[in-house]
N, C-alpha and C positions, 0 to 999 in steps of 0.2 A: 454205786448207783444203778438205777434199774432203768435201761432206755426202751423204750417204744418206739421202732421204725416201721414208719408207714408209706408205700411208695404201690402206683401201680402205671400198667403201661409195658412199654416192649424192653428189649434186655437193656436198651440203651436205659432205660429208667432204673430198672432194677439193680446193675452191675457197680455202678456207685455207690448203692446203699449197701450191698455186700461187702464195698471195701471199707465204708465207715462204718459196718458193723463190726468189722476184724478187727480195726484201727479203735475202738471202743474197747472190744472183748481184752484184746492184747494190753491196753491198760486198766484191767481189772473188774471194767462194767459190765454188767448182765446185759444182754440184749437181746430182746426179741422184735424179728423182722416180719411185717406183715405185711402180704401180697397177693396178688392173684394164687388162688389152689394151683394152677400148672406148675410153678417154681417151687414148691416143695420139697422135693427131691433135689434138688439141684442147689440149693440153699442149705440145707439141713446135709449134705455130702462135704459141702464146705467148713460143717461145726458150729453152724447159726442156728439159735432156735425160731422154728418157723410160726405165723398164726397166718390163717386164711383171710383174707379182707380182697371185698370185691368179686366181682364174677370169673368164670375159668370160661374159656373158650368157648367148651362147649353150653354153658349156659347161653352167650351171646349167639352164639346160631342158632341154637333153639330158639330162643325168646325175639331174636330177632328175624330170622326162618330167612337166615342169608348164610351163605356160605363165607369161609372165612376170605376169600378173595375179595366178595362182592361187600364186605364190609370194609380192607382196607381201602379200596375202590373209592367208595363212599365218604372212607375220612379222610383220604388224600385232597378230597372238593370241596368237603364241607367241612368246617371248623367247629362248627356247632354241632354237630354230626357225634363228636366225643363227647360234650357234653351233657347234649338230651337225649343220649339214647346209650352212651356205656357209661357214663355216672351218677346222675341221677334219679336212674329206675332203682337204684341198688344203695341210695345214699342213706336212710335211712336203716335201711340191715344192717349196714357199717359200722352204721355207730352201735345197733346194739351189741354187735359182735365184738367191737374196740373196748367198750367201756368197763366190761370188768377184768380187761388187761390192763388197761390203765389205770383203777382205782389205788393201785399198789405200785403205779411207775412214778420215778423224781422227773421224768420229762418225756416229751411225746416230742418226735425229728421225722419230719414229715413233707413231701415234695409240694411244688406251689397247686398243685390239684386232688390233693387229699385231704376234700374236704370230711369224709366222714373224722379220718382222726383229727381236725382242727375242731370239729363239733365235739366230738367227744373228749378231748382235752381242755375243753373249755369248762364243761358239766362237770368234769373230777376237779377244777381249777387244778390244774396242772401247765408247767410254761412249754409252751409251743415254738420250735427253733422249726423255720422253713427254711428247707435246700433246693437252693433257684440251681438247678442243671445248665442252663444256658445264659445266657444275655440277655435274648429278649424278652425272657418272662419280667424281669426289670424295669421295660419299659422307661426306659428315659429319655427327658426332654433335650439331655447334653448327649448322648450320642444313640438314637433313636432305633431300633433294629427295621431292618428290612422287610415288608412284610409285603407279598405280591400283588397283593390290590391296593397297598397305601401310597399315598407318595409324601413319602418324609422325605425332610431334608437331612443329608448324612455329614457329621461332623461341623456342627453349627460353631458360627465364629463370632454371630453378635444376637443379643437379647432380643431380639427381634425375630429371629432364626430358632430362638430356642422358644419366644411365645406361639410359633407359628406350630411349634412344633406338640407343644401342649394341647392346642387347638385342634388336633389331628387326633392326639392321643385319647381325648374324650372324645372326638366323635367315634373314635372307632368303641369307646365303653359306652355309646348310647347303642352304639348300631347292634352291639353285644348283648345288651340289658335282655332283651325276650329270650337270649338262649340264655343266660345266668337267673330268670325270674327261678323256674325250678328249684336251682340250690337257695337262692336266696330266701325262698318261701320255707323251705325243711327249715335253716337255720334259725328264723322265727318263728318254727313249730316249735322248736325246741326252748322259746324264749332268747334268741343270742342276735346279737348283730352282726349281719355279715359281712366282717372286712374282709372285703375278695376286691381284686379291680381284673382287668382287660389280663394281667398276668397272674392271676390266681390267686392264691392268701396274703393275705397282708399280715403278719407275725410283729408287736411290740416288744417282744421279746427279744428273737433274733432272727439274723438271716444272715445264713452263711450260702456264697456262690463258690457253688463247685466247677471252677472253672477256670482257667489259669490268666493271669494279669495280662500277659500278654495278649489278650484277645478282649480285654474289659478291666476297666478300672472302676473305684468305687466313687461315683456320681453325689452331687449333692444333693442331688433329687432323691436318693435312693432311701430306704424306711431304714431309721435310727435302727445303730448297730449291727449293719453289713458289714462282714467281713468277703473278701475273697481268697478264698483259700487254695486253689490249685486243683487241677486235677485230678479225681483219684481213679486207679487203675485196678479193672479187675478183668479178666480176658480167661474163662471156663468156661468151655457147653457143658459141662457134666458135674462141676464144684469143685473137684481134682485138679491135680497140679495140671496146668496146659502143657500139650507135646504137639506136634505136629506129626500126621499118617505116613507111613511108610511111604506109601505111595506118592505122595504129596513130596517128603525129604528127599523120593528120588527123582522128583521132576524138576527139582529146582537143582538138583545138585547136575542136571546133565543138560546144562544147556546156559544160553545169557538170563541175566536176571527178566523176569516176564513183568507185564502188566496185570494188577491186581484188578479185576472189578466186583464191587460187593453194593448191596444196596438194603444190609443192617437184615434185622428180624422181621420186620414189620412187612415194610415195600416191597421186600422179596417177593412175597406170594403174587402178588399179580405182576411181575417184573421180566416174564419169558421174552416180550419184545425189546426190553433194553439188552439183554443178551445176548439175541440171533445178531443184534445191531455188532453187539461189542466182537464178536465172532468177526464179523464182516470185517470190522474195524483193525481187529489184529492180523488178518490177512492181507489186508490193506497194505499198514505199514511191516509188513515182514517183520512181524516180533513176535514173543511170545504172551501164552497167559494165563492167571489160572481165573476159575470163574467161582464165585461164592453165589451157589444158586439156592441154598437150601432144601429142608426135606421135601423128597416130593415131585423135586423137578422133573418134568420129561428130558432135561438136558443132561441129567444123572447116567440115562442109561443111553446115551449115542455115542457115538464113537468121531471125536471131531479131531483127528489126525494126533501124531505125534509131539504139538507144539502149544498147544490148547488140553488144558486140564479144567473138567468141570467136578468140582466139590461141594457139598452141602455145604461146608463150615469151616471155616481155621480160625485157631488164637492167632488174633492181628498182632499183637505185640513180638508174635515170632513169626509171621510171613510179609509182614510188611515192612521189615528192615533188609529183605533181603528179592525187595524187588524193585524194579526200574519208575513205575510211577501209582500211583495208586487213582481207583477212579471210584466213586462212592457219592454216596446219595445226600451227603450233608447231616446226617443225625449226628450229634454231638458226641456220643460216643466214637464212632468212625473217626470221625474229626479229630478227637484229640487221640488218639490210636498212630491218623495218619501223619499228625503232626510231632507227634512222639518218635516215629521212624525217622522223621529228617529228609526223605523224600517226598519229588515232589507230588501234585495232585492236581484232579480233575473233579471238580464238587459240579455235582447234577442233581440241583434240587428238586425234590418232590413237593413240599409241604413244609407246611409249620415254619420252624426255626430253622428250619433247614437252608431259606433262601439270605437268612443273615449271617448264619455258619461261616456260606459261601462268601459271603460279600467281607469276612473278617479275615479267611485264609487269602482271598485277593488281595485287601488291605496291606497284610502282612507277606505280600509277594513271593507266597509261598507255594501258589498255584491258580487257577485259574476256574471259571465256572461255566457252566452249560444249561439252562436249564431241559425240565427232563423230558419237556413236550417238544424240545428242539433237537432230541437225539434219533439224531440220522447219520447216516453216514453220514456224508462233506460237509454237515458241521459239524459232528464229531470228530473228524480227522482234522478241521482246521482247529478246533478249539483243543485237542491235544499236543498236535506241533510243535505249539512253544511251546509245553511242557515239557516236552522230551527231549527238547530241544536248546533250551535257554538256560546258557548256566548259572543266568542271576538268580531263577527260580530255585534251581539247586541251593545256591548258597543261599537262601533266604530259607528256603525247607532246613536247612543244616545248624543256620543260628534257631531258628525256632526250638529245635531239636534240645541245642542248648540252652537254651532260656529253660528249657519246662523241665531240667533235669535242677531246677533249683527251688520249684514246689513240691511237697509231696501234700495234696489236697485231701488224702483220707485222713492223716495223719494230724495237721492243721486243723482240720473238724472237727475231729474226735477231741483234741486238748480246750478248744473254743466251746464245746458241749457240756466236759466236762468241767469247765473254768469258764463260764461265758465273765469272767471280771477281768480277763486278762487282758490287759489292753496293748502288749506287746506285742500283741500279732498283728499285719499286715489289714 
């Protein structure tokens, strides 16, 4: 079979569809992965063939005549901010650049915001399989995600609870409607109807959640034939096998396990005040730490003593097994990375899904959350505390550990992809 993957966004988007492309390729299917022009390299290193879809960076500075800070800036406030200004100017190119990839694919595998290849798979009549990344692209009425200006009610226990909730849910798709007219309007350029809601495509076909049971199960509300499949892990800045730097294996190797603080691909770039914070912070409590500031930083080249390491990047899957607590912005990647280590955490939401992330590793008393307008010292010191502290947290970090070592969520996808009849899976 010949798969079309279409995915865009920051690595937290992209690094899952890498590993459902390997988990595809490894059983025999051809696959080409389509994305942002910057990941090219870095996909096509890994043995994936790549197609361009959507804009590269620097189109959006240009066209948006922001610099790349003042644009995450921008969609960390606005929601609507992603969708009328990095996907919709460009929705129509998409498709024509998809469609004569797809006229020769058996299926197009495509995230809940990609809508150019849900258009252009619809044009080749081609079946469309969305991969919901988190939870609350889901949106359900039975256990509703977190979102900072709504106020749901979380974990409803009677039908009344769950129509209130409903009630919520469309008002937030009416308050939505003028930032979704755009796409909606392409799609009936194109003749089609736009099944999109409040969480992005709506797929007849399938929808598989890449995301592990333990943090979401599959709701009655949820669109005929979801599956959840588990987690899939992929952890490379380069496509190459991951290793950790020298310099890096000898800072951990000479001293106590430090504190991690990272805050993903995205958030980083305007992220230098959560840092000087986190600085303060590990000085505070006499520990140690390394810092993921990415490229660029001015924290790259200071010298902040012997006990504090500031690095652009590490494969999470090999430094966050082997530190004391982890502190992170809530992107879902991060999230199951941190939850993969078995240690515990500190979720400081930014945005998005981020703040239901948070409210899911709480849940699961695996750590605790801060949000990220409230990172200051003495609440940051108190809201890490018990994490460092409490060894329920630990063990709760420790079983989650063991739960997710019983999905492997590329691998599930890919067989559900290539078998959407099998109704043995989960």
């Amino acid at each position: 079979m010949k798969i079309v993957l279409a995915t865009h966004g920051s690595l937290g988007d992209l690094h899952p569809f890498m590993a459902l492309g390997l988990a595809l390729k490894s059983l025999g299917a051809e696959v080409i992965l389509a994305s942002h022009p910057d990941y090219r390299q870095k996909v096509e290193a890994a043995g994936l063939t790549f197609h361009d879809y959507g804009a590269s960076r620097e189109t959006y500075t240009r066209d948006l005549r922001m610099a790349p800070e003042a644009i995450i800036h921008r969609l960390t406030r606005d929601h609507g901010f992603m969708i009328k200004r990095l996907i919709a100017p460009y929705l129509e190119t998409s498709v024509d650049h998809l469609r004569p990839l797809i006229t020769d694919a058996d299926m197009v595998v495509g995230s809940s915001f990609a809508y150019g290849a849900h258009i252009a798979a619809q044009l080749e009549q081609k079946p469309f399989t969305v991969i919901a990344l988190q939870p609350t692209v889901m949106m359900s009425a039975y256990d509703p995600p977190k979102v900072k200006k709504a106020p749901f009610i979380f974990n409803p226990t009677h039908d009344w609870q769950r129509h209130y909730n409903r009630l919520i849910i469309r008002a937030g798709e009416a308050f939505m409607a003028s930032t979704q007219s755009s796409i909606r309007r392409i799609y009936k350029k194109f003749g089609l109807e736009p099944h999109i809601s409040l969480g992005g495509i709506l797929s007849d076909h399938q929808t598989l959640a890449l995301y592990d049971p333990l943090i979401g199960k599959v709701e009655p509300d949820f669109p005929p034939n979801t599956h959840i499949c588990g987690f899939p892990f992929y952890d490379s800045e380069d496509g190459h096998a991951p290793q950790l730097s020298p310099e890096l294996t000898a800072f951990l190797s000479n001293g106590p396990a430090p504190l991690v603080f990272g805050l993903g691909s995205a958030v980083v770039t305007g992220g230098g005040a959560f840092y000087r914070n986190a600085i303060k912070v590990t000085r505070h409590l006499n520990t140690r730490a390394v810092l993921l500031v990415g490229e660029g930083s001015p924290l790259l080249r200071e010298d902040h003593g012997p006990d504090i390491l500031a690095i652009a990047y590490a494969p999470h899957s090999l430094l966050f097994p082997r530190c004391r607590a982890i502190i992170h912005h809530g992107g879902i990647g991060s999230t199951a990375q941190a939850l993969r280590s078995g240690r515990p955490q500190l979720v400081v939401p930014v945005f998005a899904d981020q703040f239901d992330n948070a409210r899911r590793v709480v849940r699961l008393g695996a750590g605790r959350h801060l949000n990220y307008d409230q990172w200051t010292l003495p609440k940051a010191i108190t809201a890490l505390t018990p994490v460092l502290d409490d060894p329920d947290i630990t063990i709760h970090a420790q079983e989650a550990r063991l739960s997710l070592t019983r999905h492997d969520g590329a691998a599930t996808a890919a067989a559900l992809i290539l078998n959407p009849r099998n109704t043995d899976w989960p």
